[in-house]
PDB file of N, CA, C, O and CB in Angstrom:
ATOM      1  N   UNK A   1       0.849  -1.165   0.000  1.00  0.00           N
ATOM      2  CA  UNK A   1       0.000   0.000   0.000  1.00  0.00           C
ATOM      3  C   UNK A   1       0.900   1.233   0.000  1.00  0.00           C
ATOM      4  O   UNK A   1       2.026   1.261   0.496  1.00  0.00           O
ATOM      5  CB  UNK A   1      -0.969  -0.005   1.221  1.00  0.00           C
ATOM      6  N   UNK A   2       0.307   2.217  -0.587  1.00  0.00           N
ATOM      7  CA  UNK A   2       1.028   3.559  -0.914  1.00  0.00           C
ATOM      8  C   UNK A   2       0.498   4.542  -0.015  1.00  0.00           C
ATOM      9  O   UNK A   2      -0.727   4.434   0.022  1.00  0.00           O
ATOM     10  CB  UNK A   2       0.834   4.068  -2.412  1.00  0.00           C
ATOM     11  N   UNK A   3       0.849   5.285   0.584  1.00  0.00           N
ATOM     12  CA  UNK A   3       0.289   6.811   0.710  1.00  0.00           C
ATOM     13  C   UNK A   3       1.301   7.886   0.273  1.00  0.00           C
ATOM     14  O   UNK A   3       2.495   7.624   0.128  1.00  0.00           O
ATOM     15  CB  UNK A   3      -0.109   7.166   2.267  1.00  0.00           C
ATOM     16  N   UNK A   4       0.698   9.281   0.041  1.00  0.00           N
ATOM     17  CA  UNK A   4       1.006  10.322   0.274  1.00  0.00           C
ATOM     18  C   UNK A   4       0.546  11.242   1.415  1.00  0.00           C
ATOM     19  O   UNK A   4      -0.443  10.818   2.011  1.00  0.00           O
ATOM     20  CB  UNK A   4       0.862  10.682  -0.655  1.00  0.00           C
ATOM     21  N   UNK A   5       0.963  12.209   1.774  1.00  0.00           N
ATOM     22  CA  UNK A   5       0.500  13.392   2.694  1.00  0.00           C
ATOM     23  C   UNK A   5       0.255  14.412   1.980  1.00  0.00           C
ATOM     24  O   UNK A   5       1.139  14.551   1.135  1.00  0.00           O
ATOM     25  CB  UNK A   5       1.407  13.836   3.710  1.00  0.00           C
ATOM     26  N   UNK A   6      -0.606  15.262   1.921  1.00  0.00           N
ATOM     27  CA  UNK A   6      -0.492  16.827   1.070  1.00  0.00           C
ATOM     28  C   UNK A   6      -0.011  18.087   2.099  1.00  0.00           C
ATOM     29  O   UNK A   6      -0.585  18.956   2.756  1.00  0.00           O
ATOM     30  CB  UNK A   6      -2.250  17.342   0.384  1.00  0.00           C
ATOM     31  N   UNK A   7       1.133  17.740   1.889  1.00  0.00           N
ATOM     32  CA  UNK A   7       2.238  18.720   3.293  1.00  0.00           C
ATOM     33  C   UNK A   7       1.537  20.194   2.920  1.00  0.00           C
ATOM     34  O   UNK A   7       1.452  20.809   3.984  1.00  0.00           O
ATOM     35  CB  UNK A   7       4.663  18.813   2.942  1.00  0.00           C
ATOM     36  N   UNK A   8       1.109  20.839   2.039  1.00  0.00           N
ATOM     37  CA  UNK A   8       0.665  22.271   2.104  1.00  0.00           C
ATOM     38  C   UNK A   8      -1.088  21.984   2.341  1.00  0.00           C
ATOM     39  O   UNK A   8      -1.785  22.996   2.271  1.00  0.00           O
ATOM     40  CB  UNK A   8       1.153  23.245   0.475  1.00  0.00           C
ATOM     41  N   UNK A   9      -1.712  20.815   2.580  1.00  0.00           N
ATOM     42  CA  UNK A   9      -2.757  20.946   3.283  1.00  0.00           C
ATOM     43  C   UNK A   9      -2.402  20.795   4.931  1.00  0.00           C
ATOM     44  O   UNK A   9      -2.859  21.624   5.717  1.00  0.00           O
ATOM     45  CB  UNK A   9      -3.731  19.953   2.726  1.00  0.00           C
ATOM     46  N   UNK A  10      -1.685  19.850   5.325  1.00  0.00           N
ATOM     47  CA  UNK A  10      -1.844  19.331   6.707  1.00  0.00           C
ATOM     48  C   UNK A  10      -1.436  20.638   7.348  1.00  0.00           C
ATOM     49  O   UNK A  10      -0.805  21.605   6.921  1.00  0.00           O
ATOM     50  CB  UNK A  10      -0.909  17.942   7.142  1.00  0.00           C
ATOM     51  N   UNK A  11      -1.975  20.369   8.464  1.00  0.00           N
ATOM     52  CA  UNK A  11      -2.333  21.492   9.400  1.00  0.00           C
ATOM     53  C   UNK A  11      -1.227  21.015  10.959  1.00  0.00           C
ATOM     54  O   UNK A  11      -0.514  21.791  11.595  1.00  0.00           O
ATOM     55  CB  UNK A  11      -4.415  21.459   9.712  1.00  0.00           C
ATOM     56  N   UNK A  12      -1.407  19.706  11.180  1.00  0.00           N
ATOM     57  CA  UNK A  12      -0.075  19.319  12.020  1.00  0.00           C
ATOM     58  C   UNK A  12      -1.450  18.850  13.621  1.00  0.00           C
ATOM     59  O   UNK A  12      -1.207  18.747  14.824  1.00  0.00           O
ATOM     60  CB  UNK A  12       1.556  21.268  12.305  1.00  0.00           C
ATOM     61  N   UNK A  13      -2.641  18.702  12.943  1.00  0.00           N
ATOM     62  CA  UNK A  13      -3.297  18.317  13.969  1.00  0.00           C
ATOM     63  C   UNK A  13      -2.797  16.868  14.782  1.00  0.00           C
ATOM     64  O   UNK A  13      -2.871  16.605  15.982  1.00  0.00           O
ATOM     65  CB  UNK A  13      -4.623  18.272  13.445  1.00  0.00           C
ATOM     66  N   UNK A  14      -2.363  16.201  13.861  1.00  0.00           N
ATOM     67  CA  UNK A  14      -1.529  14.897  14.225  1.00  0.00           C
ATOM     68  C   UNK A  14      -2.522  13.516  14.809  1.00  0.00           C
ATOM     69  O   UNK A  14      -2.157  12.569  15.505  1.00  0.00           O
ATOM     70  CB  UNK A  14      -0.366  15.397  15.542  1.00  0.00           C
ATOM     71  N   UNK A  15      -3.672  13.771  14.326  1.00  0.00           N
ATOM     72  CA  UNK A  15      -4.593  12.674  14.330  1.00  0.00           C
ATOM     73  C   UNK A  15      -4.109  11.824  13.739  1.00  0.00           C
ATOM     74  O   UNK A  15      -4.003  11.094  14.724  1.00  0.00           O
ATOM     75  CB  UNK A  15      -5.757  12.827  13.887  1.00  0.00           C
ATOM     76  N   UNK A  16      -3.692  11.231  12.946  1.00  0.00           N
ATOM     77  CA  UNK A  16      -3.075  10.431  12.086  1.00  0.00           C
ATOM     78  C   UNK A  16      -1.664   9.739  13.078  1.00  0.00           C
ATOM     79  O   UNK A  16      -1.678   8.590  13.518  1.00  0.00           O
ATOM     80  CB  UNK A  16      -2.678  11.413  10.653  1.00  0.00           C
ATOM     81  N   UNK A  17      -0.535  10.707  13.280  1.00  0.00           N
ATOM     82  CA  UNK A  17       0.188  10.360  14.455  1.00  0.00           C
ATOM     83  C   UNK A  17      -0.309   9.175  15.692  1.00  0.00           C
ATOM     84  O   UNK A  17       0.216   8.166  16.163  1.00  0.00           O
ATOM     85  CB  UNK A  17       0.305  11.666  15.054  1.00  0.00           C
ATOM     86  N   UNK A  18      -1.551   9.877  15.903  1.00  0.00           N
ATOM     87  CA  UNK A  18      -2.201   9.150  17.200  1.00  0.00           C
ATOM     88  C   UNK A  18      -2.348   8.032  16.689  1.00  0.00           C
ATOM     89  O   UNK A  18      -1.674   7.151  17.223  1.00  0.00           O
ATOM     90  CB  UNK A  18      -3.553   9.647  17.852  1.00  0.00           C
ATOM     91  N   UNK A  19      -3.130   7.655  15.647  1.00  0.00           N
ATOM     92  CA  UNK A  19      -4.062   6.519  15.230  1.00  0.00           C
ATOM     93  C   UNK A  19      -3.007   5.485  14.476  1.00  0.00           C
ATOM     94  O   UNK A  19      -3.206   4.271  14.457  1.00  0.00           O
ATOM     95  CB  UNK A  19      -5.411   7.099  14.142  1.00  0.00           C
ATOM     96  N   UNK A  20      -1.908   6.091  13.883  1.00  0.00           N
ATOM     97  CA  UNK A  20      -1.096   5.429  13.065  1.00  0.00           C
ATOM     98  C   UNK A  20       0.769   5.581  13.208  1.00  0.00           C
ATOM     99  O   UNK A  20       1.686   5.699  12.395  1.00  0.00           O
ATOM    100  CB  UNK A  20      -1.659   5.929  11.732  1.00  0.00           C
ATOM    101  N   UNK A  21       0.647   5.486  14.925  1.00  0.00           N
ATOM    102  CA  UNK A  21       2.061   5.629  14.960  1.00  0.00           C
ATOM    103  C   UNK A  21       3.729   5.041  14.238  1.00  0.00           C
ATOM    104  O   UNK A  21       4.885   5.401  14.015  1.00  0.00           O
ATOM    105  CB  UNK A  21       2.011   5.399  15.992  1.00  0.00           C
ATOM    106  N   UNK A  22       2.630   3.726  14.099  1.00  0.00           N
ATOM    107  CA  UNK A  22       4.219   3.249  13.205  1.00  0.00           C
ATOM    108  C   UNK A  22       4.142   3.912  11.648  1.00  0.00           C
ATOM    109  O   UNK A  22       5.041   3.654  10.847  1.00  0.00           O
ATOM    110  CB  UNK A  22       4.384   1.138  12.945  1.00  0.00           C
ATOM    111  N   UNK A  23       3.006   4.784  11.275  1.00  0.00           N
ATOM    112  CA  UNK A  23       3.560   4.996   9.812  1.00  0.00           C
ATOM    113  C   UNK A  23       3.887   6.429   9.906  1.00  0.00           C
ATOM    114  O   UNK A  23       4.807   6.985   9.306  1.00  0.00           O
ATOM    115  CB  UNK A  23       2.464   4.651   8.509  1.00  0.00           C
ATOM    116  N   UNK A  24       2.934   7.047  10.824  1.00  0.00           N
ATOM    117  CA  UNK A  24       3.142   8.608  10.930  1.00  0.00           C
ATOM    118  C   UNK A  24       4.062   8.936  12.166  1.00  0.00           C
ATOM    119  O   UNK A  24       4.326   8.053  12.983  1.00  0.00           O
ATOM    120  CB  UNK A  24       1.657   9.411  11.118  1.00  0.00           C
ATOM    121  N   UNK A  25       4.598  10.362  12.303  1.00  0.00           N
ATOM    122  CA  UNK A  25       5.164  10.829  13.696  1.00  0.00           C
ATOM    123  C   UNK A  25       5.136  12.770  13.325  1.00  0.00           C
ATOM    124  O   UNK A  25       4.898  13.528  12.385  1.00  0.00           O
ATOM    125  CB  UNK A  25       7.177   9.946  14.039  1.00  0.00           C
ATOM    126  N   UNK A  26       5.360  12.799  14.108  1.00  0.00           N
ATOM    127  CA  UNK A  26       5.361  14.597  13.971  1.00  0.00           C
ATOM    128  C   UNK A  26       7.187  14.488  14.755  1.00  0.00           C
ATOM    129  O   UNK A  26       7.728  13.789  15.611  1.00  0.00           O
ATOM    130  CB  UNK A  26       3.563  15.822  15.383  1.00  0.00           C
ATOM    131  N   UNK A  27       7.619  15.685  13.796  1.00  0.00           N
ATOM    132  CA  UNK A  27       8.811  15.900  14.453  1.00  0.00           C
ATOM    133  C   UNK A  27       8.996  17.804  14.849  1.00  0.00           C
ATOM    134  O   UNK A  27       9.265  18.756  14.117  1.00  0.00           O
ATOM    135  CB  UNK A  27      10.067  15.197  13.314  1.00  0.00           C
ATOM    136  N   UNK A  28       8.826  17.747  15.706  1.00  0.00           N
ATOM    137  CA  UNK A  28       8.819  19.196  16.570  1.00  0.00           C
ATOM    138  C   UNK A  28       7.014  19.398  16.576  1.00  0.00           C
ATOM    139  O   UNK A  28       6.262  18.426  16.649  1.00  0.00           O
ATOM    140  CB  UNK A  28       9.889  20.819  15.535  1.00  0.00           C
ATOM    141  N   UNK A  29       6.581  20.670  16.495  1.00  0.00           N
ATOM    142  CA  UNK A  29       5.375  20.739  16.652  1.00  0.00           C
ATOM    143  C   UNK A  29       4.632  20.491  15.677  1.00  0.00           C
ATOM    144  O   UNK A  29       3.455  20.142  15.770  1.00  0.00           O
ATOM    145  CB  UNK A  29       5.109  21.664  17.065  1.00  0.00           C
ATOM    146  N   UNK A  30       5.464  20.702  14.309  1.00  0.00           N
ATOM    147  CA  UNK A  30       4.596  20.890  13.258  1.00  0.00           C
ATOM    148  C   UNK A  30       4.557  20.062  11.867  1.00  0.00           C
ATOM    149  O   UNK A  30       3.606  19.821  11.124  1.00  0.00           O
ATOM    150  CB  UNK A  30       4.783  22.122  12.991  1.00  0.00           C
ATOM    151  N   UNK A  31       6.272  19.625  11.754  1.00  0.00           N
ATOM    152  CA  UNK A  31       6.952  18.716  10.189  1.00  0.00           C
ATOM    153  C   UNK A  31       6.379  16.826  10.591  1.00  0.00           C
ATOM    154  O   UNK A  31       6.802  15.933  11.326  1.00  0.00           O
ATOM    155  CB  UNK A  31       9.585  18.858  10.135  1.00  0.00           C
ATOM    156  N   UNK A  32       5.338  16.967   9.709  1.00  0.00           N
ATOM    157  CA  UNK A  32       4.699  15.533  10.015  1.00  0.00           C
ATOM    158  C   UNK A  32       5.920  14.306   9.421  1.00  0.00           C
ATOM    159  O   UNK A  32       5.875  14.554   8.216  1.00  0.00           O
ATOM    160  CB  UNK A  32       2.962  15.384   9.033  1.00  0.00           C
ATOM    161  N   UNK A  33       6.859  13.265   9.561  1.00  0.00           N
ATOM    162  CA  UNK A  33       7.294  12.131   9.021  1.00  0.00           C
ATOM    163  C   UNK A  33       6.364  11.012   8.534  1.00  0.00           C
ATOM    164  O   UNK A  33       5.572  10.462   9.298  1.00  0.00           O
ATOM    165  CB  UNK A  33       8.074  11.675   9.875  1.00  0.00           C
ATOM    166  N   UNK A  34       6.462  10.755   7.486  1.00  0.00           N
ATOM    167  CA  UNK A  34       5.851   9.360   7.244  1.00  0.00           C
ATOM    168  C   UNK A  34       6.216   8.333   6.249  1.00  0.00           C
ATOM    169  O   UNK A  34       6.983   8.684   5.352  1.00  0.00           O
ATOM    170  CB  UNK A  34       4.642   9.529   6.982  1.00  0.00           C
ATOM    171  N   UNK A  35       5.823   7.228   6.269  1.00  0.00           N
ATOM    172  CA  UNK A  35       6.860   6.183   5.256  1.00  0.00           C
ATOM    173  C   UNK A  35       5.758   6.017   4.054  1.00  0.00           C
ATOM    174  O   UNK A  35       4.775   5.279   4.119  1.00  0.00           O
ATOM    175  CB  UNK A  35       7.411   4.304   6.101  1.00  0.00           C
ATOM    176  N   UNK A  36       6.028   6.647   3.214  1.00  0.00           N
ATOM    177  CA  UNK A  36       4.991   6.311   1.588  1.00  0.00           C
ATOM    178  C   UNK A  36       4.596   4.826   1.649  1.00  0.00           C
ATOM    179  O   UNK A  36       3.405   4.530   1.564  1.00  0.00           O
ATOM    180  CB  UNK A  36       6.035   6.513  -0.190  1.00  0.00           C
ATOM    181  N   UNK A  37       5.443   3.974   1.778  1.00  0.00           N
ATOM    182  CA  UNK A  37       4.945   2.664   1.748  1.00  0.00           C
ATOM    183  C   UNK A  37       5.186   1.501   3.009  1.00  0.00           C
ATOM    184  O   UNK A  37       6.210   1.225   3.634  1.00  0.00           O
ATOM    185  CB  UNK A  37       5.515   2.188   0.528  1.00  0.00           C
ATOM    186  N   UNK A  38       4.046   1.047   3.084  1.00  0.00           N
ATOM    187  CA  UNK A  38       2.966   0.505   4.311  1.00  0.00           C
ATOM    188  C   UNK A  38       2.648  -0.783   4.054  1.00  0.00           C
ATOM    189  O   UNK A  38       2.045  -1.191   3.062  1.00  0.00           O
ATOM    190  CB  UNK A  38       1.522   1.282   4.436  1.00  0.00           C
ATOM    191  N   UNK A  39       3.112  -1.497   5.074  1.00  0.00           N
ATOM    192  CA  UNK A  39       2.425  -3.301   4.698  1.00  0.00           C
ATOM    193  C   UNK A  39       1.187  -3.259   5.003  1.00  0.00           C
ATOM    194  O   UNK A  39       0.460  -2.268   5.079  1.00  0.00           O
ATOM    195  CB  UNK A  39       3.015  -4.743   5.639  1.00  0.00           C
ATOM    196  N   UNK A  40       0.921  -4.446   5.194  1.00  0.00           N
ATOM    197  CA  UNK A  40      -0.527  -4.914   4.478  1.00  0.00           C
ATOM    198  C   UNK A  40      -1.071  -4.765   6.038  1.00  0.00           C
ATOM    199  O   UNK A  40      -2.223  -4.426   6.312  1.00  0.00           O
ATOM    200  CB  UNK A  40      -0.691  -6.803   3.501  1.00  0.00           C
ATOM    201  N   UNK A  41       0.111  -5.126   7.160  1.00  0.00           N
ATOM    202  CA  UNK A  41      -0.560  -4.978   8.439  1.00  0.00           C
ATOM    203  C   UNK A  41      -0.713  -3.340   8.563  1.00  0.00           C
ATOM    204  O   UNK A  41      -0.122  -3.059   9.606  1.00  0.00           O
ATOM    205  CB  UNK A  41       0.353  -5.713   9.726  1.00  0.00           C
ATOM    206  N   UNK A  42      -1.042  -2.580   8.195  1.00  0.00           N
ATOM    207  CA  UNK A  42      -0.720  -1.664   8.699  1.00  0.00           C
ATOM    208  C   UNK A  42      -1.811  -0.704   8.169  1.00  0.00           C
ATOM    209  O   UNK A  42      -1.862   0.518   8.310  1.00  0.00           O
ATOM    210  CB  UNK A  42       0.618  -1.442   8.509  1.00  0.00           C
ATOM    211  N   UNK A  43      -2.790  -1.640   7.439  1.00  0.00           N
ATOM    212  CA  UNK A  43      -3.594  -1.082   6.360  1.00  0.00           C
ATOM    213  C   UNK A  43      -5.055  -0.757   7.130  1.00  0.00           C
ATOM    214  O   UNK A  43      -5.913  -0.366   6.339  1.00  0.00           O
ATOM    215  CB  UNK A  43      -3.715  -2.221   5.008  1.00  0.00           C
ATOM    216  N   UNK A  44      -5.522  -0.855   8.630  1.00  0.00           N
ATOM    217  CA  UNK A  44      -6.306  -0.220   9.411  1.00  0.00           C
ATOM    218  C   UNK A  44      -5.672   0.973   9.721  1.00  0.00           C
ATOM    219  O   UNK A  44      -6.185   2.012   9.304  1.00  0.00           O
ATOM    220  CB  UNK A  44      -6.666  -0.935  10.466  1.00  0.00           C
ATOM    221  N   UNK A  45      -4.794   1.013  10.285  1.00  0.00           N
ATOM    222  CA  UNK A  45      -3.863   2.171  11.187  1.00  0.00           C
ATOM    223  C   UNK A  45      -3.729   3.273   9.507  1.00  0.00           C
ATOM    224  O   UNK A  45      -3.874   4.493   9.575  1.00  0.00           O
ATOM    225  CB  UNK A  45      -1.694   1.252  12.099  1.00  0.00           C
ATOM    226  N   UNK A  46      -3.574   2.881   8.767  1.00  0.00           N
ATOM    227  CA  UNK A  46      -3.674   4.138   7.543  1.00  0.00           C
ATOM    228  C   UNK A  46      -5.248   4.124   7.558  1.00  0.00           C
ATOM    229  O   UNK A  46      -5.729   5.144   8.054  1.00  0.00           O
ATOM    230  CB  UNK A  46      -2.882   3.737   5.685  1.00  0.00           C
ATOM    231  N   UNK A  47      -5.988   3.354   7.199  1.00  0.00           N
ATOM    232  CA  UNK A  47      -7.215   3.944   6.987  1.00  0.00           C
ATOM    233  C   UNK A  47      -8.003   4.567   7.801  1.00  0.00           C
ATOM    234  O   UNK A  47      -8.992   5.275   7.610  1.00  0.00           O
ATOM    235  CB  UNK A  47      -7.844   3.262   6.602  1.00  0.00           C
ATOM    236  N   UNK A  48      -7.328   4.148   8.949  1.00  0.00           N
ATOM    237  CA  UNK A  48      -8.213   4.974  10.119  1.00  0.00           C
ATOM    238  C   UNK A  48      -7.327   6.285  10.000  1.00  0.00           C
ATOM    239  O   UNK A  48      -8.305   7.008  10.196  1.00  0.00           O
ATOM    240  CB  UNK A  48      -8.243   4.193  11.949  1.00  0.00           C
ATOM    241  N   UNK A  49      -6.433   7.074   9.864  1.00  0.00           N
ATOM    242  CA  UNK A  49      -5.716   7.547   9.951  1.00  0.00           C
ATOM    243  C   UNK A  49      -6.238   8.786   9.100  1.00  0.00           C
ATOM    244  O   UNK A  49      -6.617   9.905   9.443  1.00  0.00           O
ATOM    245  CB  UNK A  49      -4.729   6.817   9.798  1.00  0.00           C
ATOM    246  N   UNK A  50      -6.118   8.182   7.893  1.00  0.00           N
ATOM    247  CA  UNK A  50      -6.710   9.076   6.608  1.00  0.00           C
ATOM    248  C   UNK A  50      -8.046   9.384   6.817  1.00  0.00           C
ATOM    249  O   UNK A  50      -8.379  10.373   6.165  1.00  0.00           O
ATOM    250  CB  UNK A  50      -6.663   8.344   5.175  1.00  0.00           C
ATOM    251  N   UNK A  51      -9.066   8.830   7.586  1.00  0.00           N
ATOM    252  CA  UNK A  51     -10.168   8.723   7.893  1.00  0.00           C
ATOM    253  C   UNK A  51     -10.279  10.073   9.020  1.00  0.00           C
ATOM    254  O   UNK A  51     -11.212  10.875   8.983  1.00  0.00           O
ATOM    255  CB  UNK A  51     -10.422   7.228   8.332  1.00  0.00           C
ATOM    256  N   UNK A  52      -9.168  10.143   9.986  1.00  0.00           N
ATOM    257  CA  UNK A  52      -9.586  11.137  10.649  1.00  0.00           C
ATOM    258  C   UNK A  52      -9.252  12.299  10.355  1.00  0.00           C
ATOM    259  O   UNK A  52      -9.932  13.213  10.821  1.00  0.00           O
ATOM    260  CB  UNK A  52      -9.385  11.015  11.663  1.00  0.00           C
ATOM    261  N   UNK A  53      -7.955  12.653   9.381  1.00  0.00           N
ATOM    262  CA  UNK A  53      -7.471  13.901   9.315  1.00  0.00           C
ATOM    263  C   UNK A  53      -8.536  14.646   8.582  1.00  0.00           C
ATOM    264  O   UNK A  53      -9.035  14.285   7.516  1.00  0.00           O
ATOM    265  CB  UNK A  53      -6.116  13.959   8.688  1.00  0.00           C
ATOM    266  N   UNK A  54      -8.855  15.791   9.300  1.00  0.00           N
ATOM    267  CA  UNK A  54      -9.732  17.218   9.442  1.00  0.00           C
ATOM    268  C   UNK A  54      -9.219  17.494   7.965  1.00  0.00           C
ATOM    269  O   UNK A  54     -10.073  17.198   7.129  1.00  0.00           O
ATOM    270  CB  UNK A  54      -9.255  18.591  10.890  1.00  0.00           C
ATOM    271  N   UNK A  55      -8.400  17.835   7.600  1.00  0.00           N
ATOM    272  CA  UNK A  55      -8.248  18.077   6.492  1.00  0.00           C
ATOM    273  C   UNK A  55      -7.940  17.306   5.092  1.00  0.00           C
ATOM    274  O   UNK A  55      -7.615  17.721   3.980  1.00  0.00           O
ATOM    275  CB  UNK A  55      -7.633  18.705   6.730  1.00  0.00           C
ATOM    276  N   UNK A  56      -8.159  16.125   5.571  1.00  0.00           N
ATOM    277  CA  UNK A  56      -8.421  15.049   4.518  1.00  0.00           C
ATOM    278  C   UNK A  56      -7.147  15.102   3.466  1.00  0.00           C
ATOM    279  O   UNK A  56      -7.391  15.088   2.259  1.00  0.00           O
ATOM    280  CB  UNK A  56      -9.952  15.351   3.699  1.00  0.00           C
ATOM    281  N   UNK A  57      -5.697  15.169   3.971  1.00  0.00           N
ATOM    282  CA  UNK A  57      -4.546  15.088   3.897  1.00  0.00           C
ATOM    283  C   UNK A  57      -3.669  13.991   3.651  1.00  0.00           C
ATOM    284  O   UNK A  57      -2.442  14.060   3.723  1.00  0.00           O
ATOM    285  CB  UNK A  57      -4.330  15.508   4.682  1.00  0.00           C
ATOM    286  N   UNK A  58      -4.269  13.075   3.387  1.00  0.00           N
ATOM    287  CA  UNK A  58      -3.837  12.073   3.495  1.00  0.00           C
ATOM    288  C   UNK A  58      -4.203  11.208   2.052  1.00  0.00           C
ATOM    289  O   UNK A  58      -5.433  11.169   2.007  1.00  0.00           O
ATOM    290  CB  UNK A  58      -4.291  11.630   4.767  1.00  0.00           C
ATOM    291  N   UNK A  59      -3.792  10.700   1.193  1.00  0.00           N
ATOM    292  CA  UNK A  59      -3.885  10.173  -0.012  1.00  0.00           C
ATOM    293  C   UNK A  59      -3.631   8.466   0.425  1.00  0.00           C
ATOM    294  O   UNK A  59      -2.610   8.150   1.035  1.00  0.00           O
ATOM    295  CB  UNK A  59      -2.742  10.950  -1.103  1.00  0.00           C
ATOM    296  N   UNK A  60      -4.498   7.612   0.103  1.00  0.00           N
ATOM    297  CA  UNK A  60      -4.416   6.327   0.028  1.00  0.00           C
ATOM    298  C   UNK A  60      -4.023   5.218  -1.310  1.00  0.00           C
ATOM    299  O   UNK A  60      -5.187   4.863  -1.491  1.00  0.00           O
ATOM    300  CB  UNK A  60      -5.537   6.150   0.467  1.00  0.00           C
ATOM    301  N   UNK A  61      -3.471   4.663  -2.048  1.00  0.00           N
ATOM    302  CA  UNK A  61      -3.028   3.429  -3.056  1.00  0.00           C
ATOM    303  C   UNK A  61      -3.132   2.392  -2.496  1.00  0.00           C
ATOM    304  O   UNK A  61      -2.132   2.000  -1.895  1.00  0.00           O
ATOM    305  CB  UNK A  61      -1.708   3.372  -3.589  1.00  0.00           C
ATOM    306  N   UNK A  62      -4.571   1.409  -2.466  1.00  0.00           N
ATOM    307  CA  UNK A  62      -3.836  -0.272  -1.715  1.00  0.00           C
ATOM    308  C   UNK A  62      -4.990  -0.471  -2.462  1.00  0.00           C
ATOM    309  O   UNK A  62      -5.970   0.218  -2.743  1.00  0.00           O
ATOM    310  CB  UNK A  62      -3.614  -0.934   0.330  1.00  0.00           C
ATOM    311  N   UNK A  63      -4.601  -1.632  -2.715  1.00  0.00           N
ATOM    312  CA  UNK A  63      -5.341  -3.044  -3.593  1.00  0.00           C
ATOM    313  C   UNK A  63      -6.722  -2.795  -2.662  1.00  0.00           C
ATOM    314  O   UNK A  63      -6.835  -2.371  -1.511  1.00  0.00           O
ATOM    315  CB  UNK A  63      -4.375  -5.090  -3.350  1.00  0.00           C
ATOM    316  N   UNK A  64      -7.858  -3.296  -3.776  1.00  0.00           N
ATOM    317  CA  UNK A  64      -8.870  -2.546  -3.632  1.00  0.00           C
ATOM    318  C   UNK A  64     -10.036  -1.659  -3.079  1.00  0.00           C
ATOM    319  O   UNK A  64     -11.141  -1.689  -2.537  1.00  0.00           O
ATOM    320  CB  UNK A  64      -8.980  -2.828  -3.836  1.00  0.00           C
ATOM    321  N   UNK A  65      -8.532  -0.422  -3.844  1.00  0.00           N
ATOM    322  CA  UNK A  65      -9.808   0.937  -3.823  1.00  0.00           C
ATOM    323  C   UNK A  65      -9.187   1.348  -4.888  1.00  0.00           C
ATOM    324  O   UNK A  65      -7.959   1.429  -4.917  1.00  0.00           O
ATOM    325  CB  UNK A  65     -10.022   2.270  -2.437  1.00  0.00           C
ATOM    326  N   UNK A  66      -9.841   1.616  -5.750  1.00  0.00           N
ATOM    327  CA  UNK A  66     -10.293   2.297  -7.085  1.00  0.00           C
ATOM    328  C   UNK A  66      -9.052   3.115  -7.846  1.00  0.00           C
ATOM    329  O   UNK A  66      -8.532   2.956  -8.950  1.00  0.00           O
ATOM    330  CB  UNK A  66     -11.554   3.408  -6.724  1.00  0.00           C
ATOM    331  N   UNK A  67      -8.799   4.106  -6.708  1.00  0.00           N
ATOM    332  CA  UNK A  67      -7.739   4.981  -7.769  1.00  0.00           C
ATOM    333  C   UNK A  67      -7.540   5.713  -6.186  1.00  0.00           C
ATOM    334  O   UNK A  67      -8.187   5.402  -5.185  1.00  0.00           O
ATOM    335  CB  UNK A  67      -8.503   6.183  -9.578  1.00  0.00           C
ATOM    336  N   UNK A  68      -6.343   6.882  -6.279  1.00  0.00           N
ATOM    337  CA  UNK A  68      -5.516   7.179  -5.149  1.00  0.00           C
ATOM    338  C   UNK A  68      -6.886   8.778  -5.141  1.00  0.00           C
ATOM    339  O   UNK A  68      -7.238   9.727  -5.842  1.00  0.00           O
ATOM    340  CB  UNK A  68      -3.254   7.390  -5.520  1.00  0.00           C
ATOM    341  N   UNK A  69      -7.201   8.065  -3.723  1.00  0.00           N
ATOM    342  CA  UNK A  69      -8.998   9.475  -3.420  1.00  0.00           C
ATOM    343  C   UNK A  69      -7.994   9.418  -1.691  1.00  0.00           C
ATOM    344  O   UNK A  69      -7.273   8.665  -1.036  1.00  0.00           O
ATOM    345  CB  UNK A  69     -11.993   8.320  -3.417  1.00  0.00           C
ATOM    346  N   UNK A  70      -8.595  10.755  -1.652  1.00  0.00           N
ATOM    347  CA  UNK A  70      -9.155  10.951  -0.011  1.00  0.00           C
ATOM    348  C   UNK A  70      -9.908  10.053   0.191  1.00  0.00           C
ATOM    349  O   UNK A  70     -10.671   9.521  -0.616  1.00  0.00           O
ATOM    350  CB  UNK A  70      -9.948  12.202   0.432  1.00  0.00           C
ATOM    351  N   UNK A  71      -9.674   9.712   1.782  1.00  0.00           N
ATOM    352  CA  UNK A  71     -10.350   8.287   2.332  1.00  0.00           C
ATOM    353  C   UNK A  71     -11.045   9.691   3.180  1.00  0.00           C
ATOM    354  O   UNK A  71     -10.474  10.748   3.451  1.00  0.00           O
ATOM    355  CB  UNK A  71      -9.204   6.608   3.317  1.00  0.00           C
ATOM    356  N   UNK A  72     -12.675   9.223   3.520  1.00  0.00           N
ATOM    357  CA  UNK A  72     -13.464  10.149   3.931  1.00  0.00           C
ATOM    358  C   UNK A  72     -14.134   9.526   4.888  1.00  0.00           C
ATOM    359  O   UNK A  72     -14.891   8.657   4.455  1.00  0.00           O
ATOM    360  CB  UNK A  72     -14.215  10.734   2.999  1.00  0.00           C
ATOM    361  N   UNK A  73     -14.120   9.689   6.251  1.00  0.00           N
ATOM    362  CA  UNK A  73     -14.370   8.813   7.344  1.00  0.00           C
ATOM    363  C   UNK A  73     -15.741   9.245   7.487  1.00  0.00           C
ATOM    364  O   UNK A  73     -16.455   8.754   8.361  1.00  0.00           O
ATOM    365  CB  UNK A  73     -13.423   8.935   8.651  1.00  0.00           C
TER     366      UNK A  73
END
């Protein structure tokens, strides 16, 4: 599975952080880290992830869903 972040949307609320620590982290208050690519275990913790960010920042790629959308919780 793939993601992206849209670094000039995210806001640094860090919901995603919370929900998906091994893929996301915030480093200082605000520069979010994350690993583009995500095993298969790991494929709740992104969707919940993408699911919560407020600003819907989060871009999803994994075997089936359709084409790379905002995941919309």
């Amino acid at each position: 599975m793939r993601l992206v972040v849209d670094l000039n949307r995210c806001q640094g609320y860090a919901q995603c952080a919370f929900l998906g620590p091994d893929v996301f982290r915030l480093h200082g208050q605000e520069a979010l880290l994350y690993d583009p690519v995500v095993s298969a275990e790991r494929r709740e913790q992104v969707l919940a992830a993408a699911a919560a960010c407020p600003v819907q920042a989060i871009l999803v790629d994994a075997p089936g869903l359709k084409e790379v959308d905002p995941v919309v919780g």
